[in-house]
N, C-alpha and C positions, 0 to 999 in steps of 0.2 A: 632622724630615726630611720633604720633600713625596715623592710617588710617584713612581715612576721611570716614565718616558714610557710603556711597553709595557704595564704592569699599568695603567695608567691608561687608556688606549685600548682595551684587555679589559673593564675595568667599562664604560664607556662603549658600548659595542658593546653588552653583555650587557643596559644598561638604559635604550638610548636608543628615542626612537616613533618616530625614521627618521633616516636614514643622516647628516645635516648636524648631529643634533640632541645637543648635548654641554650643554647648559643648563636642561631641563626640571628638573622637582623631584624626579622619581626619582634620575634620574642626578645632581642632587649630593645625595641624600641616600648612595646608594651611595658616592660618595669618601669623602664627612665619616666613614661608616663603615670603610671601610677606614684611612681617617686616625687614628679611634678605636682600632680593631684592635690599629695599632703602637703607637702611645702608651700604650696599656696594658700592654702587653709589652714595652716600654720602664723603664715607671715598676716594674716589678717588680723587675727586673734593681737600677733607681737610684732606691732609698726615694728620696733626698735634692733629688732634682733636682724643686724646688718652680716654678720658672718653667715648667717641662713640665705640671707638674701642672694650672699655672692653667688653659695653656693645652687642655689636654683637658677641662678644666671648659667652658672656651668655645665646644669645637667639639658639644658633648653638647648645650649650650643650644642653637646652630643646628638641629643635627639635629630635635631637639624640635620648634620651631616650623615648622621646614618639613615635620615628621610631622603638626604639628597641620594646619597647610592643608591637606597633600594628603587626609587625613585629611576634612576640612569643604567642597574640593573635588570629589572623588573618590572615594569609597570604598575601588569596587572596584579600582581600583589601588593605593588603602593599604593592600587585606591582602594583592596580591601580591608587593607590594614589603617587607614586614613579614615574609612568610614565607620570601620567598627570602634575606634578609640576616639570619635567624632574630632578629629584634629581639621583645623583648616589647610585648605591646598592654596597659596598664592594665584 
């Protein structure tokens, strides 16, 4: 299930670098994580539901590689963006 317009424009607000900006790499790595969020607490509820499954394997890979860029762009907004959405760093 996608986000519901209100909780979506809350993350966006909370992790965007200025007011138009809903596309930088913070701000989707915040959805992808809220996306992950529920699907984990989804798939708890329904061992069985393995199409869910995959697809939280797919959205875990994205998040990945856009931590690794901002990560090899950025730094220092990879570990505030890592702190605030409590994600681990390797």
């Amino acid at each position: 299930m996608a986000l519901d317009s209100a909780k979506k424009m809350e993350i966006i607000k909370e992790f965007a670098r200025k007011d138009t900006d809903t596309g930088s790499t913070e701000v989707q790595i915040a959805l992808l994580s809220e996306r992950i969020k529920y699907l984990t607490e989804h798939l708890k509820v329904n061992k069985k539901d393995h199409s869910s499954r995959l697809g939280l394997l797919k959205l875990v890979g994205q998040r990945k590689r856009l931590l690794r860029y901002l990560k090899r762009k950025d730094f220092d907004t990879y570990t505030k963006v890592i702190t605030a959405l409590s994600i681990r760093d390797k």
